[in-house]
Residue, then its C-alpha position, 0 to 999 in steps of 0.5 A: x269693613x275695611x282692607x287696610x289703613x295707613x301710618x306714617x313715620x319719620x318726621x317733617x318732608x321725609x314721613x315715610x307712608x306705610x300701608x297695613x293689611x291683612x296678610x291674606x289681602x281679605x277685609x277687616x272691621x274696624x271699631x267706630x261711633x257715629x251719631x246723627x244730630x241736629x245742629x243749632x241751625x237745623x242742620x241734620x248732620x251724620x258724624x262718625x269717628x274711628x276707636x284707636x288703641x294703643x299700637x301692637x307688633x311694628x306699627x308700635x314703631x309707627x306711632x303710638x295708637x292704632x285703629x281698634x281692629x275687631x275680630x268677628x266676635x267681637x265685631x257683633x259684640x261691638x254692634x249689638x252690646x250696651x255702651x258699657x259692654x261694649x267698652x270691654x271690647x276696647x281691651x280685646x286684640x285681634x289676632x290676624x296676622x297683618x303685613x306693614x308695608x312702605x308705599x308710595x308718598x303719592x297717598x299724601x294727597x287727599x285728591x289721590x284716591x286710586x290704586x297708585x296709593x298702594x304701590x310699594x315705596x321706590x324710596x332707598x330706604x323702603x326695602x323690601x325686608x320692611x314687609x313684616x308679619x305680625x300678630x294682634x294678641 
């Protein structure tokens, strides 16, 4: 479960951050694999990755994937069906209602893991009427 995730857009230094979440501010699951494996020296290693798929709504406008949002059916679906159910997962869309908001370039620093990465952008170009609803669906 997670509360949110971030996308950028712009190019180059100007990449504006933005932070995408349940309007209502609750949890969300979020589609993912993990293995754990042994490496050629015998090293036990946990790895995991996020499923993406193609961008809805504004976060189209964002980027072209976006992380695989699992409703709650789907998400014991996910967990609990063979690979090969599972992979009809893939073309369900959740449908909550999500906001896309700018926020600060402080995010962009892997050492920052604080509240200050969800602070709105102060930036000219990150107005407020940026904060955009949208449905999954």
């Amino acid at each position: 479960m997670v509360d949110g995730f971030y996308e950028w857009s712009g190019t180059g230094r100007s990449r504006q951050p933005h932070y995408v979440h349940l309007a209502g501010a609750g949890p969300f699951a979020i589609a993912a694999v993990w293995d754990s494996w042994t490496s050629a020296e015998g090293t036990v290693l946990e790895t995991c990755a996020v499923v993406t798929t193609a961008a809805r709504g504004p976060v189209a406008r964002l980027h072209h994937r976006m992380p695989l949002v699992l409703g709650a059916e789907a998400r014991e679906r996910w967990l609990t069906a063979s690979p090969e159910e599972a992979r009809a997962v893939v073309n369900e869309g959740e449908s909550e209602r999500f906001l896309v908001v700018p926020v600060s370039t402080w995010v962009n620093d892997v050492k920052h893991d604080d509240p200050r990465c969800l602070e709105p952008a102060t930036r000219p170009e990150a107005r407020p009427d940026r904060q955009t609803p949208f449905g999954f669906g």
